[in-house]
C-alpha positions as CSV (number, residue, x, y, z in Angstrom):
1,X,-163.8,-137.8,117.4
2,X,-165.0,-134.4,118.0
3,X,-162.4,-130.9,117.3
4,X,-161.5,-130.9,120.9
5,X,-159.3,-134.1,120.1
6,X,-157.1,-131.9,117.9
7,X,-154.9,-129.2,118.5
8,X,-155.6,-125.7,117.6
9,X,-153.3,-122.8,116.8
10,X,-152.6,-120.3,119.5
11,X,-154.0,-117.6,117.5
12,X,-155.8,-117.1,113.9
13,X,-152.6,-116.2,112.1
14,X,-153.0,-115.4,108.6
15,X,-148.7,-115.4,107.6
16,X,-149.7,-113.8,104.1
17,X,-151.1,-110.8,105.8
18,X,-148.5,-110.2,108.3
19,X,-145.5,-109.9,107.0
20,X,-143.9,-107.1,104.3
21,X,-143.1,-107.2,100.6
22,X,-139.6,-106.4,99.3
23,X,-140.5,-102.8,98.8
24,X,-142.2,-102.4,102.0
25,X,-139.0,-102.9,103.7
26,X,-135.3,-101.0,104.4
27,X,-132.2,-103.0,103.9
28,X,-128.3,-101.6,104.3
29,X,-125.3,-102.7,103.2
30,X,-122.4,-103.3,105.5
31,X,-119.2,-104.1,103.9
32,X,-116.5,-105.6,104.9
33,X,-113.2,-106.8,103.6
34,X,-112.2,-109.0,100.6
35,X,-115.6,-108.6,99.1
36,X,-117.6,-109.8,101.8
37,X,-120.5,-108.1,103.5
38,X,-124.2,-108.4,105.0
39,X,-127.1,-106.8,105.1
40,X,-129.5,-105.1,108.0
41,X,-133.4,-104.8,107.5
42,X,-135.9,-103.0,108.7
43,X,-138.9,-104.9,110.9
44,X,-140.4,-107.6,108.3
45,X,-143.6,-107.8,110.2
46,X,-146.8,-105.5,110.2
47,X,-148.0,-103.5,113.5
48,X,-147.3,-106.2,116.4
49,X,-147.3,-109.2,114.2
50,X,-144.2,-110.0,115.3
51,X,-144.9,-111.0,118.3
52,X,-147.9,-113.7,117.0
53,X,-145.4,-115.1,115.0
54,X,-143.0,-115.5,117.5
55,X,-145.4,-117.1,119.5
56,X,-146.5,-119.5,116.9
57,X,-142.6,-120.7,116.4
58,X,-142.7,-121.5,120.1
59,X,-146.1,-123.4,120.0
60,X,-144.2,-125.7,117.6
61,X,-142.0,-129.0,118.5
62,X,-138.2,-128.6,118.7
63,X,-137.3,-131.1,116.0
64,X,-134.4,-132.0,117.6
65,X,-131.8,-130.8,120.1
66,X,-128.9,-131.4,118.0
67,X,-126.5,-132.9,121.5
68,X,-127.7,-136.2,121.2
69,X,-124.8,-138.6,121.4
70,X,-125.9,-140.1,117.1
71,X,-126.3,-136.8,115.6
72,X,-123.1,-135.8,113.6
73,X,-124.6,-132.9,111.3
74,X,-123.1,-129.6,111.6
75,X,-125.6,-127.5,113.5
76,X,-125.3,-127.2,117.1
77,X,-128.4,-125.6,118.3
78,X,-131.8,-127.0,118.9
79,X,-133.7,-126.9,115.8
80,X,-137.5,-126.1,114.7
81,X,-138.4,-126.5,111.5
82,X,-142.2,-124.7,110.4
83,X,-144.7,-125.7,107.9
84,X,-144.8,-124.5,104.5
85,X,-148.1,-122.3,104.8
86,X,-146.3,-120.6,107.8
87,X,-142.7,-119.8,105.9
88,X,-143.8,-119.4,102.4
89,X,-144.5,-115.4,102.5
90,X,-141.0,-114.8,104.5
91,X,-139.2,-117.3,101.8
92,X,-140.8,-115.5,99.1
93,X,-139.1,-112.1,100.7
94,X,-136.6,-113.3,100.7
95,X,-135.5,-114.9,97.0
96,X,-137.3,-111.5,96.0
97,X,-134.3,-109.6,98.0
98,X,-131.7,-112.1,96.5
99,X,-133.1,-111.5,92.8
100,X,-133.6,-107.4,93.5
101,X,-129.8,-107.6,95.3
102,X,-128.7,-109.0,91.9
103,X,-128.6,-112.6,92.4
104,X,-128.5,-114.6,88.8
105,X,-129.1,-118.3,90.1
106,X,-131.6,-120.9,88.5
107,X,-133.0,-123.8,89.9
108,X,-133.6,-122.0,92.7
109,X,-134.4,-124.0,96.4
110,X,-135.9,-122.7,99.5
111,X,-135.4,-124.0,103.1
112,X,-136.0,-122.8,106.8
113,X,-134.6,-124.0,109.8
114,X,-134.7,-122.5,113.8
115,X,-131.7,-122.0,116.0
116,X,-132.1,-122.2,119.8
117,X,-129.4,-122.2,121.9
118,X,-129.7,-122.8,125.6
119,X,-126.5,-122.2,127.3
120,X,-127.0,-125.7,130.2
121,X,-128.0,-127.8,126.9
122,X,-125.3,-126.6,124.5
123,X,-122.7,-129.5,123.1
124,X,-121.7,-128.8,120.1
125,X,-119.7,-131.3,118.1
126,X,-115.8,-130.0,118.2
127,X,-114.4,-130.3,114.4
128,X,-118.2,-127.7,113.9
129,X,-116.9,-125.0,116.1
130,X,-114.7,-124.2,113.1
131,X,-116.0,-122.0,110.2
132,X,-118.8,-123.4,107.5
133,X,-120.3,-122.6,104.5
134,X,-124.1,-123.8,104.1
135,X,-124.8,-123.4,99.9
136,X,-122.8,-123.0,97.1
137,X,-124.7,-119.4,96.6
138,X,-127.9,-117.6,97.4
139,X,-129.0,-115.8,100.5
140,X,-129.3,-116.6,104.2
141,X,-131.9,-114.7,106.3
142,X,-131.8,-114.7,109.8
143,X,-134.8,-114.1,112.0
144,X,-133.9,-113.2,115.4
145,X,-136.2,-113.3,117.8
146,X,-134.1,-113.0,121.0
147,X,-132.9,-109.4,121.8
148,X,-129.4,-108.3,122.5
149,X,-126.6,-106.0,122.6
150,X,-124.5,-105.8,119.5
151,X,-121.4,-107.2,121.5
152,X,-122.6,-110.2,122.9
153,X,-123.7,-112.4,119.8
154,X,-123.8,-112.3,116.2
155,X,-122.6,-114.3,113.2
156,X,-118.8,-114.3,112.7
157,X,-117.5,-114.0,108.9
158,X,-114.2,-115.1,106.9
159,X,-112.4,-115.0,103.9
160,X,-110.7,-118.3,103.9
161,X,-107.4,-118.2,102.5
162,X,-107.4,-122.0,100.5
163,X,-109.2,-123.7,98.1
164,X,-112.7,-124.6,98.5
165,X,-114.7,-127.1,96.8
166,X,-118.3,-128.2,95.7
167,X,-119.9,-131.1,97.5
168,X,-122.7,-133.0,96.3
169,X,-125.1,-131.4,98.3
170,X,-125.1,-127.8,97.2
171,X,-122.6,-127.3,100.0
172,X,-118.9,-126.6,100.0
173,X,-115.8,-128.2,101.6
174,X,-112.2,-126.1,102.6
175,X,-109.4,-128.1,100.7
176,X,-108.1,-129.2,104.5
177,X,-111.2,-131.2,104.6
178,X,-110.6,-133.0,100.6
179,X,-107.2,-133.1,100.0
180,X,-105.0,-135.2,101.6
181,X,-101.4,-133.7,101.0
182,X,-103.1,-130.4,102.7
183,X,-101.0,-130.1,106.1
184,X,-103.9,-130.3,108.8
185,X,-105.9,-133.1,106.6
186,X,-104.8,-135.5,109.3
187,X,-105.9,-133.4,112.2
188,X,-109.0,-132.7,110.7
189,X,-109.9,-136.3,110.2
190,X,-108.7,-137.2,113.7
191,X,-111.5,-135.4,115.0
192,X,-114.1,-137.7,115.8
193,X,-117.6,-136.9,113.7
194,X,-119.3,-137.1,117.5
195,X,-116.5,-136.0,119.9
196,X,-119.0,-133.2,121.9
197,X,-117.4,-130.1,123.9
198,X,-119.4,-130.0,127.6
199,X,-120.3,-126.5,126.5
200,X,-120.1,-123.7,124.2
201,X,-116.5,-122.6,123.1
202,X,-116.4,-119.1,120.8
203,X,-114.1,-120.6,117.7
204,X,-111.3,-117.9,118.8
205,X,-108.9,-115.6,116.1
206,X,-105.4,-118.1,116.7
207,X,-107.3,-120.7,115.6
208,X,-108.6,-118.9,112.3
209,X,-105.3,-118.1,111.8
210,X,-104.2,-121.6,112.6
211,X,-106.9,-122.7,109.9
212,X,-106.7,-120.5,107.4
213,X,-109.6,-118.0,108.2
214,X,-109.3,-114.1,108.3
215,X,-111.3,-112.9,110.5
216,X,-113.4,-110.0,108.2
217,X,-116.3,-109.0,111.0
218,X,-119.5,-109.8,113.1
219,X,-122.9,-109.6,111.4
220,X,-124.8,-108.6,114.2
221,X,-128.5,-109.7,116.1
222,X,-130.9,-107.1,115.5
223,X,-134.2,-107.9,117.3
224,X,-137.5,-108.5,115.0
225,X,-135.6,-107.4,111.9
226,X,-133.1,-109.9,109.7
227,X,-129.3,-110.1,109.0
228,X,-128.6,-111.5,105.6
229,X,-125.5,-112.8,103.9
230,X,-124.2,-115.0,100.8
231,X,-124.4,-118.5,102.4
232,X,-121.4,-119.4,100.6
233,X,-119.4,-117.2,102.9
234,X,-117.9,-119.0,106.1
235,X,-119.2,-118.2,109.2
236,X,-119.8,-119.0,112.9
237,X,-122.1,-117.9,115.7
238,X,-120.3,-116.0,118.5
239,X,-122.2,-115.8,122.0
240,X,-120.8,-114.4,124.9
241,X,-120.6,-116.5,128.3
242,X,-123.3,-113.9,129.6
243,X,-125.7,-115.5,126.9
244,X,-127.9,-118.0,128.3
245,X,-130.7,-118.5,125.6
246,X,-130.2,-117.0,121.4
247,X,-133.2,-117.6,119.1
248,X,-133.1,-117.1,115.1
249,X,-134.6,-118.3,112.6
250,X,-133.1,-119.0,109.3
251,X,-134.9,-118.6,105.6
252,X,-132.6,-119.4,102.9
253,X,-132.7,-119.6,99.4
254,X,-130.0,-121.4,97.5
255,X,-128.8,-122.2,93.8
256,X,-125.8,-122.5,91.4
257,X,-124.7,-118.9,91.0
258,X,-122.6,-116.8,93.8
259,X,-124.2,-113.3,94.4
260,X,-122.4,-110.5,93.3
């Protein structure tokens, strides 16, 4: 075998060299009701580096499309997931953010995962259209790489108004999920763990208040630059029908302790 056999990257990308320190970038506070908020940054990447990383996300494999009739996990867009060399520096950003922001956790994990969403291949699994929470604490940085207005997609947050609970995978669960003297247990279980929507349905404000969410506000896209939030707060993605393809990226870090 000879090195034409193998593939090459698209470009000589050095991901340690491309991509700001905690101090090098701006981040502002937007809050919101019942103690919930997010934050804004400034571009993460130097000069046009954005746009070879970008680039280098697309050269890699979607992992899976996340419509196929055995998958039951809660994420309903394609997914990419990167090697470590290429999300370590952004990770790193990150959990130094989280500890800066005043986040106490030990045992501290990292994880990345892509979000593609193409509006023909879009069939999301029903009971997921509802509000989730993806770590008992930490932050959740999202990437985007797709650009548009403030009013046509973002990341939906709520206060919900019941008890939650831990799961054994650093997760949580809403108390209609657990306990079953909680009035829509029933119709939560009826929902079949693959039943599939044909497309894309925008979890609507009567049914938060039918489930027990308050609606608290919209953590918007902002292109090349990140939105962050405590993962432990419940949230959805809203995209407008206009929307035919959104691309993020998230880089989380998780533990034991809720931000504050």
């Amino acid at each position: 075998m000879n090195i034409n056999d193998f593939t090459m990257e698209i470009s000589s990308v050095y991901f340690d060299e491309i991509i700001r320190t905690v101090d090098a970038i701006d981040a502002e506070y937007v809050r919101l009701e019942k103690n919930i908020g997010y934050w804004i940054t400034s571009p993460i990447f130097l000069d046009d580096c954005f746009d070879r990383y970008s680039r280098y996300i697309q050269s890699q494999p979607i992992w899976r499309m996340n419509n196929e009739e055995i998958f039951e996990g809660t994420n309903p867009f394609a997914t990419i997931h990167l090697p470590d060399f290429s999300t370590s520096k952004i990770l790193k950003l990150v959990l130094d953010f989280y500890i800066k922001s005043g986040g106490r956790d030990e045992n501290i994990g990292v994880t990345d995962w892509g979000n593609l969403y193409f509006k023909e291949h879009s069939k999301p699994i029903n009971r997921w259209r509802l509000p989730h929470m993806d770590y008992n604490s930490g932050l959740a940085a999202n990437l985007w790489l797709s650009n548009h207005k403030e009013i046509e997609t973002g990341t939906k947050l709520y206060f919900y108004t019941g008890k939650t609970y831990t799961n054994n995978w650093l997760g949580r669960n809403y108390d209609f999920q657990m306990d079953e003297n909680h009035n829509l247990y029933k119709e939560w279980h009826s929902m079949g763990a693959r039943d599939r929507q044909s497309r894309w349905l925008n979890f609507t404000d009567e049914e938060a208040k039918y489930w027990g969410f308050l609606p608290v506000g919209m953590a918007p896209t902002k292109y090349k630059c990140m939105t962050m939030y405590d993962p432990s707060i419940s949230h959805t993605p809203f995209i407008d029908d206009s929307i035919d393809f959104r691309w993020s990226h998230t880089f989380c870090c998780f533990g034991k302790n809720i931000l504050l």
